[in-house]
N, C-alpha and C positions, 0 to 999 in steps of 0.2 A: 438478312443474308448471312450474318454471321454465326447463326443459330444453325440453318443451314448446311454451313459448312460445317459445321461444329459437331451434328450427329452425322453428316455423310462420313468425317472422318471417321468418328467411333466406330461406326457400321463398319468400315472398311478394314479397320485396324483388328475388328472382330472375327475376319474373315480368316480360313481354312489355307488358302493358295497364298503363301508366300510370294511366287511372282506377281499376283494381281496388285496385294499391298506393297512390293516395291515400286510398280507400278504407277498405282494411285497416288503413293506420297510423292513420287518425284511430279506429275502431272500436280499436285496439290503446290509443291513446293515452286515449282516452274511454269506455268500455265503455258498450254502450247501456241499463241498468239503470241504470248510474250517471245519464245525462243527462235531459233532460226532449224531451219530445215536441217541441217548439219550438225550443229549441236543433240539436236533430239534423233536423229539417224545416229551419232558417233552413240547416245546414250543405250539405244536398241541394240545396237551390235552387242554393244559389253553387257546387258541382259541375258540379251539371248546367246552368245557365247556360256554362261555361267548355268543355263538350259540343260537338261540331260537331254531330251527330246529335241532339241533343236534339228531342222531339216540342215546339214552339213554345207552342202552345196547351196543354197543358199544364202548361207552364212558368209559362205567366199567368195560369194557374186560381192556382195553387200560391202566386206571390206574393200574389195577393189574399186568398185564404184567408188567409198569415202576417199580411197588414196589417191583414185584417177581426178578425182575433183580437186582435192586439196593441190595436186599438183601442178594444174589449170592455173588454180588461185594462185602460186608461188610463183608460177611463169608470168601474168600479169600481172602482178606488187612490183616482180624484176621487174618488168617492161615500162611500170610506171616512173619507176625511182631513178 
C-alpha cells in the first residue's frame, strides 16, 4: 500500500496542472473520510477563489452557504452553553 502511494504521489507531483497537484497533496495529506464537510468546502472556496477561471457567481453561492452554516453552528454552541 505504501509503494502505492509512493509512485501515485510521484506521478502526481509530475503532473503539468498546478491545481490538480494542490489538490492531490491536500486529498494525500487529509483524506476526505477523515475531514468533515466544512473543512474540505472551507478548503475549496480558497482553491477555487485563487482560480482565474473560476465561475464568479458560484463562488459567492459557496461562501455564503459556508457563512450561512457557520452561523447556524454559532447560534446552537449559544443556545447550548
Amino acid at each position: 500500500m505504501e509503494e502505492a502511494k509512493a509512485l501515485t504521489r510521484w506521478n502526481l507531483e509530475n503532473l503539468n496542472s498546478r491545481n490538480l497537484v494542490k489538490q492531490a497533496n491536500h486529498a494525500l495529506q487529509l483524506p476526505l473520510h477523515r475531514s468533515t464537510d466544512r473543512l474540505t468546502a472551507e478548503w475549496s472556496i480558497e482553491a477555487h477563489r485563487k482560480r482565474g477561471d473560476a465561475n464568479q457567481i458560484l463562488l459567492e453561492f459557496s461562501i455564503l452557504d459556508c457563512k450561512m452554516v457557520q452561523s447556524v453552528f454559532q447560534r446552537d454552541l449559544r443556545d447550548i452553553s
